[in-house]
N, C-alpha and C positions, 0 to 999 in steps of 0.2 A: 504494500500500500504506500501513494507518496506519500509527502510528507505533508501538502496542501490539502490533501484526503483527510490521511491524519488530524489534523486541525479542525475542518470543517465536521468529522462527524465529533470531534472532543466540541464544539461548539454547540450544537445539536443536541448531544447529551448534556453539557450544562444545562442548557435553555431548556430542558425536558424536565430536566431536577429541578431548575428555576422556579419552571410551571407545577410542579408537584408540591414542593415548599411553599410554595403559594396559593393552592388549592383551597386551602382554609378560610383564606383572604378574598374570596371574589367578589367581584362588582356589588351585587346583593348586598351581600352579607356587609361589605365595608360601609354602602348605602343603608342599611338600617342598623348599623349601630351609630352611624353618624344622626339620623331623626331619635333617634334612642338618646343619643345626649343631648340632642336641643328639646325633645320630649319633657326633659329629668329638667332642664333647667327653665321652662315656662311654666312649670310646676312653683318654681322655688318663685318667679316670680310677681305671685303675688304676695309674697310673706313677709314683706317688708318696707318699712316707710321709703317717701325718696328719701335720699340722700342729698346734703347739700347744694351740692355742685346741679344736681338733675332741676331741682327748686328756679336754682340762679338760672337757667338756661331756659327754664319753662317764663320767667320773668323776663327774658329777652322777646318769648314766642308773642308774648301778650303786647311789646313795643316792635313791630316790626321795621325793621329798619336795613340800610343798605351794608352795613355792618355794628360793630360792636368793640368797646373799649378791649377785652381781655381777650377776642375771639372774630373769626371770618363770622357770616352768618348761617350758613348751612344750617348746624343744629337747628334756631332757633324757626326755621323754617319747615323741620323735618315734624319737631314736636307741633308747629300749628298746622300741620296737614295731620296729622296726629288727634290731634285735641280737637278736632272740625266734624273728625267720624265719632270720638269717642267721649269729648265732651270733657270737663273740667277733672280729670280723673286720674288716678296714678295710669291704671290699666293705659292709658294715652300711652303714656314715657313706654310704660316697658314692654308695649306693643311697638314702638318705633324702636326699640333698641334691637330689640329680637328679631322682627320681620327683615330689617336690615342687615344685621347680622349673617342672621341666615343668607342673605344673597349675598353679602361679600364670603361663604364657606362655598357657597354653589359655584359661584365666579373662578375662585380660589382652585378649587377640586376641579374645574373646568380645565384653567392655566396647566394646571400641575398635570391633566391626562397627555398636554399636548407635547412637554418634556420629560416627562419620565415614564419607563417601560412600567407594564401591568401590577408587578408585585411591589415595586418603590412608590407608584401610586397608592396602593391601599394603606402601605406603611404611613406614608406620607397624609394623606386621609385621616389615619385615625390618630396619627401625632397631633395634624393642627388644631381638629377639632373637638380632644381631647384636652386640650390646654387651657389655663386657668386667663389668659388671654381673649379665649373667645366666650366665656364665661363671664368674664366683665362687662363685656359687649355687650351681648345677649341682656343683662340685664337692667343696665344702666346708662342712659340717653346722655351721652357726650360728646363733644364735637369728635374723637376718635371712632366713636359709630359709623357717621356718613366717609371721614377720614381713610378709613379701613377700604372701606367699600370701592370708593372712586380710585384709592392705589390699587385697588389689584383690579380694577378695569383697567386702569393707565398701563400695569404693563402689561395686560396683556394684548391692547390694539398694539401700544410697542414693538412688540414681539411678532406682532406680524406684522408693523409695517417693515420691518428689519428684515426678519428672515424670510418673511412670505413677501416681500415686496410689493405690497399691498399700500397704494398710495394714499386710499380714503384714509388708514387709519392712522397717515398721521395726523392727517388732520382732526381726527374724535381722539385720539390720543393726549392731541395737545387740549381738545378740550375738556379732558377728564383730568387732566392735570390740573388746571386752571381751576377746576371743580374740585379737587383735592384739596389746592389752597383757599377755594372758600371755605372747606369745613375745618382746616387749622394750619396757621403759618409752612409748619413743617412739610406740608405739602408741597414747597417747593423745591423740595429735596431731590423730588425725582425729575427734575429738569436740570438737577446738574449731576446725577446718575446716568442719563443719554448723556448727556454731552461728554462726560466723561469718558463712558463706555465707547462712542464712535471718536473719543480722542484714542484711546487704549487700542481699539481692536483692527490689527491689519488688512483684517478681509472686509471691515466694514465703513472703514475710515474714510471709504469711497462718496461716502451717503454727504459728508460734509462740503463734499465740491458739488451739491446739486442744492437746488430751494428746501424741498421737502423738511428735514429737520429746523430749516428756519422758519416755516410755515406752518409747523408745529409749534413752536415757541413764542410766536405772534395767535393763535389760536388760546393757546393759553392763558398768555397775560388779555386774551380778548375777554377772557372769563371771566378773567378777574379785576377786572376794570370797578365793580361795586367796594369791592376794598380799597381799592385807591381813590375812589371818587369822596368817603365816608372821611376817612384819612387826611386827605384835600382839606377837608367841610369842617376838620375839627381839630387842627393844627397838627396831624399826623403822631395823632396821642397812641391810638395803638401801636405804631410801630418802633415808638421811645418806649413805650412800657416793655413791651417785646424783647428789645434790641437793649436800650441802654439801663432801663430799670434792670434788668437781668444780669447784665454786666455787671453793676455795683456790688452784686449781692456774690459776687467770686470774691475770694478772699486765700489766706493760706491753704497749703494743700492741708487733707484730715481725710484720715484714710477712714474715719467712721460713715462719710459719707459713701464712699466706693466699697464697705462692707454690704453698708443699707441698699445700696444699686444692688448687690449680687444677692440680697437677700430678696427684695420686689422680685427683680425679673426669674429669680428659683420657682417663684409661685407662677409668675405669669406662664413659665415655660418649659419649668420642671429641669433638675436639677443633670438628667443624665445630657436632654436638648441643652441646656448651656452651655455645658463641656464643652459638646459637639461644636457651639460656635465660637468659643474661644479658639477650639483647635483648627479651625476653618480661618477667623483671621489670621493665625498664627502664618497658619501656609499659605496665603492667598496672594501673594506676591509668586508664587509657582507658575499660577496663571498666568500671567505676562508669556511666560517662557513653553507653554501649550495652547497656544492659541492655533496649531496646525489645523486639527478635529474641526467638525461643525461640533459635536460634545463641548469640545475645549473653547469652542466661542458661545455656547449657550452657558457655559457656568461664566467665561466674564460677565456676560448682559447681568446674571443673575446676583454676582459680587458687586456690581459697581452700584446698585440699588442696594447692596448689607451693610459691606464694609465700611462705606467713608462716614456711614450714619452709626456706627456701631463702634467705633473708634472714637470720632468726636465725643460722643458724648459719654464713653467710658472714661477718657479722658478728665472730660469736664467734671467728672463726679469725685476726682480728688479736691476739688478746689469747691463745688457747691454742692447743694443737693439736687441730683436730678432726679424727677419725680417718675413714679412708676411707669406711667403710659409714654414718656416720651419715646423711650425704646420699638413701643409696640409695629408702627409701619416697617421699618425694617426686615423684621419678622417673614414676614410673607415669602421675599423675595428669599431670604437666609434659608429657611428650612426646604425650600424646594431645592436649593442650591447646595444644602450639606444632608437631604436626603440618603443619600447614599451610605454617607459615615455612619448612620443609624442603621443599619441592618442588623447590626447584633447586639442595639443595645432596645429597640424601638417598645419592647415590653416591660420595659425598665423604668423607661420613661411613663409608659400608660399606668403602671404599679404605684407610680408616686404620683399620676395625676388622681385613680383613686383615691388614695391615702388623704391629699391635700382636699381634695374636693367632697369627702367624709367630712373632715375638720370641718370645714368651712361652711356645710351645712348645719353641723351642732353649731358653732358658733353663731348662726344667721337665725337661727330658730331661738336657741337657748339665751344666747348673750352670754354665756358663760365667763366669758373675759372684758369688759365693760371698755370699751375706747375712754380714755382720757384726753380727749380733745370732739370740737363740733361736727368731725368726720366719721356720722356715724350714719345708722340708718335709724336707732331706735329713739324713740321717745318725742317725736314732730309733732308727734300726731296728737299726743298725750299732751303737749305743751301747749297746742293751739288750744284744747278743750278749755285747761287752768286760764287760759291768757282772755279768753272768750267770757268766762263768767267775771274776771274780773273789769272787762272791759263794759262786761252787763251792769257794773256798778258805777262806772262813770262811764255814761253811754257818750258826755262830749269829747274826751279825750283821745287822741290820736294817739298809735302804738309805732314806736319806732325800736330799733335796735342800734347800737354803735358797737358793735364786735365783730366787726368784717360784714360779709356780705350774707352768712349764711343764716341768721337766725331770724332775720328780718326778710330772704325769701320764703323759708319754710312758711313762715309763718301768713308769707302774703299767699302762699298755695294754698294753707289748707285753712285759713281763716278765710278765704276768698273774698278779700275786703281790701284796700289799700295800707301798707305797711311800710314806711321809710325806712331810709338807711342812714348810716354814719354823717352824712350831707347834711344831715338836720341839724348836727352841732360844729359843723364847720371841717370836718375832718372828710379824708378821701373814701368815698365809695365805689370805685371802679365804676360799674354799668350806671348805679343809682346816681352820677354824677350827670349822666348823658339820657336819661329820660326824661328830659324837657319840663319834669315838674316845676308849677309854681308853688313854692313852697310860704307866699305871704299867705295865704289864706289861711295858713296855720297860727298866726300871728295873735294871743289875744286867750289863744285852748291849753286846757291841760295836754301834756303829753303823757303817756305810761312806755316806760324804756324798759324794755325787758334786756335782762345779761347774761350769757352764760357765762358758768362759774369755770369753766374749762376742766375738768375734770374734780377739781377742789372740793370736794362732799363734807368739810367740817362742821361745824357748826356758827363757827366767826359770822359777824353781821360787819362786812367791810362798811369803810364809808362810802356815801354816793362819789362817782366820778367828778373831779375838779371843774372839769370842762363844763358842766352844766348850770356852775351858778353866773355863767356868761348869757347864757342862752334863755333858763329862767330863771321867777321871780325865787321862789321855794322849792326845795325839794324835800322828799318825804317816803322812809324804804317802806313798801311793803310785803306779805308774809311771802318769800322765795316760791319759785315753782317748783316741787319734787317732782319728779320722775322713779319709781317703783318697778322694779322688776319680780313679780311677785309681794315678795318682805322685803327684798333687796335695794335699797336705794343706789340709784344708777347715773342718776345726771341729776344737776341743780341749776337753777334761771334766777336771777334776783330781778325782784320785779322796786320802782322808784314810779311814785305818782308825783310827775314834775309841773308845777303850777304856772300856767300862764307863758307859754313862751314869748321870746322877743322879737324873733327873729334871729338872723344876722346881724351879731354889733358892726357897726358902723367902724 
């Protein structure tokens, strides 16, 4: 037998073993354990208040506008198409977290059938959508929802306008990018991931001496002309907050913050998938030097959308804190791309995703472990009921909040009644700054400022806040709001009946 025989039937026989090792794994089966876990998690999500952040965003829904102080506008867009079918309701939020979700996994599993053979697909399948990443999603309306979504539509018109030569889709390409950066800044990550990529790759570097990729990147910023027009309109506040507030807030390196990074992203992506992309940047300068393969040019397209985003801001997390989700778009492009390295570890990975997503369900039901800070889910709901009867006692006073942004949206969600912010006494409210209220009409009324104690359940009766004897005449604590977990006391509100505001001093 030659030697080319030889080969092709040892190739054969692989791919026959292939297919038999992966017998277990077929289409079906990998399709309905994937509904099997978006199933398990539309279950959990009715069990729990919003959450902050979902509050502030639903408070954007209700000001529509061309953008937003903290944020592109997407979210606030997705939740009033949302809130239109389903009405003033949690079920709103976490029916647009989910249903969206869900299409960025379909999208996703889409991508992922067109680069990798049958059994790396199922693998790959039941990694992503086994992760504590798609689980956040699913249940909580954040601009990473729609975010998610429009990148993995971006590369995958990408991807064929690249390899399938497919002219239309640079053009929806660029404007799914552009769509990317409306649902959060980051989005325009992947317009210097192409550019990158068709700087990097030999065989494709071609594409730069034509229009096309420039007519994709005019398509995009065509998208996203509402954020720059808003920005225009409002001395380019988001994009200082963004850009140069964030910058301030770097400081010396402190490796506690790049412990906390690898402790987030374990949960979002499970501890054996981390490894894997550590050891995937590690080597990814390889690439460069295998770019011969079409293989070896579909993993550049798919590094140059992980790496520069997975670096940077692993980086940045010696010197600040980077928060959980910034990581998350990345993701997409990375596990399709270090698919492979996962063959022998990829039920190792599903083992800790149960384990983690066990916990996380006692914790979400039980409360077992009580957050000590406003970043919770429990006790909103209980807080408006307390805040409601006491408001029923001085039915003319207005209820504000000055402890960021969050206790004063909860409260304007599920009090569905008007609720101010930090604005009220002069101090900064992000969005509540930019919602055009007249706030003289207030001028003359009691106020009641509710506070969280931030975790603090003593029994001390602090003094009122400084700030307020600028603003009014009197002020006057009244009895806290408790929050109860069963017997357990779990969260505290300090409620101040403040007499007569002034307004704004002069």
């Amino acid at each position: 037998m030659s030697t080319a025989a030889s080969n092709t039937t040892a190739t054969a026989a692989s791919a026959d073993s292939d297919q038999r090792r992966g017998a277990s794994l077929s289409v079906p089966l990998v399709l309905l354990l994937v509904l099997a876990f978006n199933l398990a998690r539309l279950a959990c999500g009715f069990a729990f208040d919003l959450v902050p952040q979902e509050a502030y965003y639903f408070l954007y829904s209700q000001h529509l506008a061309l953008s937003y102080f903290d944020h592109p506008p997407a979210i606030a867009y997705l939740i009033r198409l949302f809130t239109a079918v389903f009405g003033h309701r949690e079920i709103a939020l976490r029916a647009a977290a989910f249903v969206v979700t869900l299409a960025t996994q379909l999208a996703w599993l889409s991508l992922a059938r067109q680069l990798l053979p049958l059994r790396l697909w199922s693998i790959a399948a039941l990694l992503f959508t086994s992760t504590g990443l798609i689980t956040v999603t699913s249940l909580i309306s954040t601009p990473d929802v729609p975010l998610l979504l429009f990148w993995t539509l971006s590369l995958h018109q990408l991807y064929r306008a690249v390899f399938e030569q497919r002219r239309a889709s640079w053009l929806l390409g660029g404007l799914l990018m552009g769509l990317a950066f409306d649902s959060k800044y980051s989005g325009a990550l992947l317009q210097v991931g192409l550019l990158l990529f068709l700087a990097l790759s030999r065989s494709h570097r071609r594409w730069l001496k034509t229009p096309w990729p420039y007519l994709c990147l005019a398509s995009a910023h065509l998208a996203m002309l509402p954020v720059y027009v808003w920005n225009a309109q409002h001395g380019f506040a988001s994009f200082l907050f963004q850009s140069v507030d964030r910058a301030q807030a770097i400081g010396r390196p402190q490796i506690r913050y790049f412990l906390a990074l690898l402790a987030t992203q374990s949960s979002l992506v499970m501890p054996p998938l981390l490894i894997a992309f550590g050891r995937g940047i590690v080597r990814s300068p390889r690439l460069l030097r295998k770019q011969k393969s079409p293989l070896g040019q579909k993993h550049l397209f798919l590094a140059c959308f992980f790496v520069p985003m997975a670096v940077a801001l692993t980086a940045l997390s010696f010197f600040a804190l980077v928060k959980p989700n910034w990581l998350m778009p990345c993701y997409l492009s990375g596990l399709l791309w270090l698919a492979p390295m996962m063959r022998r570890w990829w039920k190792w990975n599903l083992a800790f995703a149960a384990a983690f997503h066990l916990a996380a369900a006692v914790e979400l039901f039980s409360y077992v472990v009580p957050v000590p800070s406003d970043d919770t889910w429990f006790g909103w709901k209980e807080l408006a009921r307390q805040v409601s009867r006491v408001s029923a006692d001085h039915p003319s006073a207005f209820v504000f909040s000055a402890d960021g942004y969050k206790t004063s949206a909860e409260l304007s969600f599920y009090l569905q009644a008007p609720v101010y912010g930090p604005n009220v006494i002069g101090q900064r409210g992000l969005q509540f700054d930019y919602l055009g209220e007249d706030l003289s009409h207030l001028q003359g009324r009691d106020g009641l400022l509710i506070s969280s104690s931030r975790g603090d359940l003593s029994d001390r009766a602090p003094a009122p806040p400084d700030e307020l004897a600028r603003y009014f005449e009197g002020v006057e604590q009244l009895e806290p709001a408790l929050i109860f977990k069963g017997s357990r006391l779990t969260r505290k509100f300090y409620v101040y009946l403040c007499r007569t505001y002034r307004g704004s001093p002069p």
